[in-house]
N, C-alpha and C positions, 0 to 999 in steps of 0.2 A: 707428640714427642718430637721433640725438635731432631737434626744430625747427629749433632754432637752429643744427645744424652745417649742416641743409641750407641754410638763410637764408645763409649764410656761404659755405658750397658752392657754390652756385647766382650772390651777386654776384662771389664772384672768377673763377666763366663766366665771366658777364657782363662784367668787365673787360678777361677778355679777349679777348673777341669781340671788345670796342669798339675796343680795341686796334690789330686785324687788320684792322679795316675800313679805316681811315684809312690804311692803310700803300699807298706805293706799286710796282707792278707795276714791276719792271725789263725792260729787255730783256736777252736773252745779252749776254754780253761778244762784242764783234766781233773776232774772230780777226786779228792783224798779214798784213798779204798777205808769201806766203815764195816770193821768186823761184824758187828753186830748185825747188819742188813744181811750176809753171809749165812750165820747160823740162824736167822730169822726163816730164811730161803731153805735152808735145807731142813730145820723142821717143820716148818709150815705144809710143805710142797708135798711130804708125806699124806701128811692130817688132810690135804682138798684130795688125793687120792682116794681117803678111806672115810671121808665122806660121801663122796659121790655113790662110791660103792654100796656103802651103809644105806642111802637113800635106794640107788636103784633094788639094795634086797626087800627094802620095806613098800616101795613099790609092787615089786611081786607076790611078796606077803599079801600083800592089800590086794590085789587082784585075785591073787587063790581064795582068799579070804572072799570076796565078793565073790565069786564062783561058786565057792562051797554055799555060801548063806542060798543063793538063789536056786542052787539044785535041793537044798534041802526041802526052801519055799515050794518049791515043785512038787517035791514027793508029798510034801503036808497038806500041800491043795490037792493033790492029786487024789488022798487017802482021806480028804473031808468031803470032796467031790463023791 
């Protein structure tokens, strides 16, 4: 690369760096508010409450339930024994 391409190289950087500077920063565009996402949220948000709950009783269930069977198994071995 000869001088003069870097001379030439280097102001059209420079133009446009100068460029860049002056421009101004936007913000996002602000999203339209969507009603529907709104009442999506407020009944949904419910329903993951009342499931999770619904799950952890049937978990317990499940685990009483496995308790009970194996003390049964107990006694009935116990009383075949």
């Amino acid at each position: 690369m000869g001088f003069g391409q870097a001379t030439q190289a280097s102001s059209l950087f420079r133009e446009e760096m100068e460029g860049e500077v002056g421009t101004e920063i936007k913000p996002p565009p602000v999203r339209p508010p969507n009603p529907l996402s709104d009442v999506l949220t407020v009944f949904l948000q419910p329903l993951q409450y009342l499931a999770s709950a619904l799950e952890n009783i049937l978990r317990l269930f499940a685990q009483l339930g496995q308790k009970i069977v194996v003390s049964i198994n107990d006694k009935l071995t116990a009383i075949l024994h």
